[in-house]
C-alpha positions in Angstrom: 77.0 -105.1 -157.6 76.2 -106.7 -161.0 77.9 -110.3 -161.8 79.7 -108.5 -164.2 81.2 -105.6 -161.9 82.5 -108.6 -159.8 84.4 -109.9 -162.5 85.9 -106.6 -163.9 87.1 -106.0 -160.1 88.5 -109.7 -159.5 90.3 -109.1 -163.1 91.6 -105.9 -161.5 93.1 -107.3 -158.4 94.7 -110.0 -160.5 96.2 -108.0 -162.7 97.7 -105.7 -159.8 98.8 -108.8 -158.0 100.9 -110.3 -160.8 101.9 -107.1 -161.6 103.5 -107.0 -158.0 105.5 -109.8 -158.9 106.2 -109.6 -162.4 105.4 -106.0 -164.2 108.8 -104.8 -162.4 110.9 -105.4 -166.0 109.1 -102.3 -167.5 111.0 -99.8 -165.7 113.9 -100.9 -168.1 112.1 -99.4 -170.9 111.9 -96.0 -169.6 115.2 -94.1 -170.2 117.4 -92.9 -167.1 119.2 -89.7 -167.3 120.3 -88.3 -164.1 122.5 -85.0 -163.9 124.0 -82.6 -161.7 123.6 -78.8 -162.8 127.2 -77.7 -162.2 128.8 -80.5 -161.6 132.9 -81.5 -162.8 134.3 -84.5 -163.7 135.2 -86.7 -160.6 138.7 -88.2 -160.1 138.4 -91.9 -160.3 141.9 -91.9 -158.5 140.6 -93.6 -155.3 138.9 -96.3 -157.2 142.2 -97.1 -159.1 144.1 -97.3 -156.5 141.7 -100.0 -154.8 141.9 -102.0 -158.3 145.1 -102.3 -158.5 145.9 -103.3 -154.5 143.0 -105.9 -154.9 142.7 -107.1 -158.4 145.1 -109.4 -160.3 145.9 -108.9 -164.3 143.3 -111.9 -164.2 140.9 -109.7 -163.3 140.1 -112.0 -159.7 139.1 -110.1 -156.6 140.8 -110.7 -153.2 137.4 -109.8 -151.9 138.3 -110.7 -148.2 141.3 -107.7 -148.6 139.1 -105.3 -150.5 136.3 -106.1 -147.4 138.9 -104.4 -145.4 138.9 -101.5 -147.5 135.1 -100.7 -147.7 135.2 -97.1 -145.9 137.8 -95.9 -148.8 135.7 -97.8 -151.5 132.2 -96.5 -149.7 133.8 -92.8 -149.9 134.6 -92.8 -153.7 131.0 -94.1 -154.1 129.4 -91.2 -151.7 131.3 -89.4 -154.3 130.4 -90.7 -157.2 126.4 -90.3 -155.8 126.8 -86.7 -154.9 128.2 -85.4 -158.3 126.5 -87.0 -161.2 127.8 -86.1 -164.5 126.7 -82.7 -165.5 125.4 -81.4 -169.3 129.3 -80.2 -169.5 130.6 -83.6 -169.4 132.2 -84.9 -172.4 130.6 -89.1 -173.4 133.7 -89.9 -172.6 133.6 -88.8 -169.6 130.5 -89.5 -168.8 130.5 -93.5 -170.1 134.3 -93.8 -168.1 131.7 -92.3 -164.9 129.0 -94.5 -165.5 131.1 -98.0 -166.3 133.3 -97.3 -163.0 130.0 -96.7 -161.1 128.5 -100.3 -162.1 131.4 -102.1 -161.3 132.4 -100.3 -158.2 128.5 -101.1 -156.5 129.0 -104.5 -157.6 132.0 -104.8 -155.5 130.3 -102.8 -152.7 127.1 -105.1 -152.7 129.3 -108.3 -153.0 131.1 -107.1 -150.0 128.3 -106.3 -147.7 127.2 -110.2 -147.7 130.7 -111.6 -148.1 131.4 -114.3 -148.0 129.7 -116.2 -150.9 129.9 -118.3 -153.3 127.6 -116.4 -155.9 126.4 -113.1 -156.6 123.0 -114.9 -157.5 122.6 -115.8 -153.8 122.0 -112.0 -153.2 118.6 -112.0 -155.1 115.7 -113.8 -156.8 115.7 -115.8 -160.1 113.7 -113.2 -162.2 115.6 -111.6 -164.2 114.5 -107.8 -164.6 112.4 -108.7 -161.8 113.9 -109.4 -157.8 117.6 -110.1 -159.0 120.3 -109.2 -156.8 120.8 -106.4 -160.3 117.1 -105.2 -159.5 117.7 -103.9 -155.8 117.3 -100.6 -155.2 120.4 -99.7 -153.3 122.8 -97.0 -155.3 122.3 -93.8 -154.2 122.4 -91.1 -157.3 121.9 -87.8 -156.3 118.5 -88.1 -153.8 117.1 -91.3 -155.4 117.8 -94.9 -155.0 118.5 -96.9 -158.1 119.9 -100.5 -159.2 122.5 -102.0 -161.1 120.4 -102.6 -164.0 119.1 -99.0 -163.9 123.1 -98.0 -164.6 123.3 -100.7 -167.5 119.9 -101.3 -169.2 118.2 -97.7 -168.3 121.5 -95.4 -168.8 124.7 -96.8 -170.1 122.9 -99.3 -173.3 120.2 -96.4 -173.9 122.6 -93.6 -174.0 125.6 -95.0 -175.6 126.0 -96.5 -178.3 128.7 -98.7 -177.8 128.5 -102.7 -177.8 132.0 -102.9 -176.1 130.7 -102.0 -172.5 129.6 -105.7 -172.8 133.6 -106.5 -172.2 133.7 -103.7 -169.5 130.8 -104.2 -167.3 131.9 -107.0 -164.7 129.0 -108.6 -162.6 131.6 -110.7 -160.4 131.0 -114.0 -162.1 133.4 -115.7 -163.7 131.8 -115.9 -166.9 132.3 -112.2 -166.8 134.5 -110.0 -169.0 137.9 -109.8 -166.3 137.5 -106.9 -164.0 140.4 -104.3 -165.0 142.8 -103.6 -162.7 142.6 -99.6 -163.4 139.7 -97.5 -163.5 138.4 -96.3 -166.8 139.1 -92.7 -167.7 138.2 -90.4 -170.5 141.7 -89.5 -172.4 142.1 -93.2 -172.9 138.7 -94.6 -172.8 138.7 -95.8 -176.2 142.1 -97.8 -176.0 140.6 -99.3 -172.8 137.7 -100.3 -174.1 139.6 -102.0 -177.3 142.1 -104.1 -174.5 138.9 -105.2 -172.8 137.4 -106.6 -175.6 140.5 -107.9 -177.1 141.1 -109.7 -173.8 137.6 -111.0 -173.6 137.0 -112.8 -177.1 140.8 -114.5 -177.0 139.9 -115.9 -173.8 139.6 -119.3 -174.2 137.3 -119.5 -170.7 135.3 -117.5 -172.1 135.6 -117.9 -176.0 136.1 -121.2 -177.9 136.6 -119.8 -181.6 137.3 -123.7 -183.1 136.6 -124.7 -185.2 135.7 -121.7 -187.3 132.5 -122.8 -189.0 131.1 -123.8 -185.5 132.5 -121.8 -182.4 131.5 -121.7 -179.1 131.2 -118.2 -177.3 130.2 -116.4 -174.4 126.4 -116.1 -174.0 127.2 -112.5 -173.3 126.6 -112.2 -177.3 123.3 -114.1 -176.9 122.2 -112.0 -174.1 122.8 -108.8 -176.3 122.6 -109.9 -179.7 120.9 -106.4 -181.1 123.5 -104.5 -179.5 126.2 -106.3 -181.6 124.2 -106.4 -184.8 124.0 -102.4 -185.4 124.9 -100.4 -188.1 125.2 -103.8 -190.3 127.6 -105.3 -187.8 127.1 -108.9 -186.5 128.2 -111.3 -183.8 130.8 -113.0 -185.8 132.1 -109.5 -186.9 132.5 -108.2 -183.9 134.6 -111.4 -182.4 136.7 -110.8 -185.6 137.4 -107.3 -185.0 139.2 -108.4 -182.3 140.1 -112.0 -182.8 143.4 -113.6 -183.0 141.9 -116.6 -184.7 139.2 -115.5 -186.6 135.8 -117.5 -187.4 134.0 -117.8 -190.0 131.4 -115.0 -191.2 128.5 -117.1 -191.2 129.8 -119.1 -188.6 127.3 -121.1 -186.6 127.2 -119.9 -183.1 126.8 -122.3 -179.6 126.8 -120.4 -176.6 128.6 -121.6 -173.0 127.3 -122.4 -170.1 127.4 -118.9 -167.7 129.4 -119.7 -164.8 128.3 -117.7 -162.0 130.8 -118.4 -159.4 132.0 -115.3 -157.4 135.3 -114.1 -159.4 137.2 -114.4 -156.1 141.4 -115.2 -155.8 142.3 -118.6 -155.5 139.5 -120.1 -157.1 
């Protein structure tokens, strides 16, 4: 084998081996769009009811109760994976699907290793890459998928709408507040407005003084094209829903994510 056969080969293996551990990311790229042929719209009922016995109007988790409750909330997910939203399905119906899906295996993971003291603890430190968000365990339909498949791959490709930032909760604190109901089509819209209302007049989460120089949630840094469509921007969208309103060319600093577990009591 020539010298230079060697190296094309020793490239190769290189290239495979830091692609083992750090090409992962690019399945984010590719669209995710899985269906059910005939499928109607679930009832989210059973997740509702589990929201509302375990979560506060704070949107904090009594994680120990809800542990007690994982065969009701593991039946509403068997549901969820065995009718995926069918061709039929309004958006509405099939963003209220997907958000309640997210947040409902988020709960689910949490609870399998409870307790904790972070969701982080569940995974790696490369993001898009061996995160506790990049594990393959939700079930939809016969394949396995992760968290970030439901928000990068399906929900932010498919939908057009920046204000599943406020409604996707990843247990953190630094998180939008995990609502105490499901999320359902006839009211979607009204849901999503209370969530993001809620979210940028937090001030845990939102520091909007003074004007010319607030301090917000690095959700918007993490997402910044997704609030800067169809000639929106950052500061508009806080001021679509601010109380106190900031400046329009306000300069922006972004908090520190704190990524303790949302739990009661803490």
């Amino acid at each position: 084998m020539s010298p230079l056969s060697r190296l094309a080969i020793f490239g190769l293996l290189l290239f495979t081996a830091a692609c083992q551990s750090g090409c992962a990311y690019v399945r984010y790229f590719t669209p995710l769009n899985p269906t059910s042929k005939d499928s109607r719209p679930v009832s989210h009922a059973p997740w509702d009811a589990l929201l509302q016995k375990h979560v506060n109007e704070q949107g904090m988790v009594n994680y120990a109760a809800f542990q007690a409750d994982s065969a009701a909330l593991n039946t509403y997910l068997t549901t969820l994976s065995d009718n995926l939203p069918s061709d039929q399905w309004s958006d509405q119906e099939r963003l209220a699907y997907w958000l309640n899906a997210y947040n409902a295996f988020t709960i689910q993971r949490v609870l399998r290793a409870y307790p904790l003291k972070s969701i982080k603890d569940l995974g790696g430190d490369k993001t898009l890459v061996n995160t506790v968000w990049d594990q393959p365990f939700i079930r939809l339909g016969n394949d396995k998928h992760t968290l970030n498949d439901i928000e990068q791959r399906i929900i932010r490709k498919r939908f057009e709408e920046p204000r599943i930032h406020f409604a996707l909760v990843c247990a953190a604190m630094s998180c939008p507040k995990l609502r105490n109901e499901a999320y359902v089509a006839a009211r979607l819209n009204q849901q999503l407005d209370e969530q993001a209302t809620e979210f940028v007049n937090n001030p845990a989460k939102n520091k909007l003084t003074p004007a010319d120089k607030p301090e917000v949630s690095s959700i918007f840094s993490y997402y910044p094209k997704d609030f800067a469509k169809d000639g929106n921007s950052i500061q508009k969208t806080i001021n679509r829903y601010a109380t106190q309103k900031i400046n329009p060319d306000a300069t922006l600093s972004y908090m520190t994510y704190d990524w303790a577990l949302n739990e009661q009591g803490k």
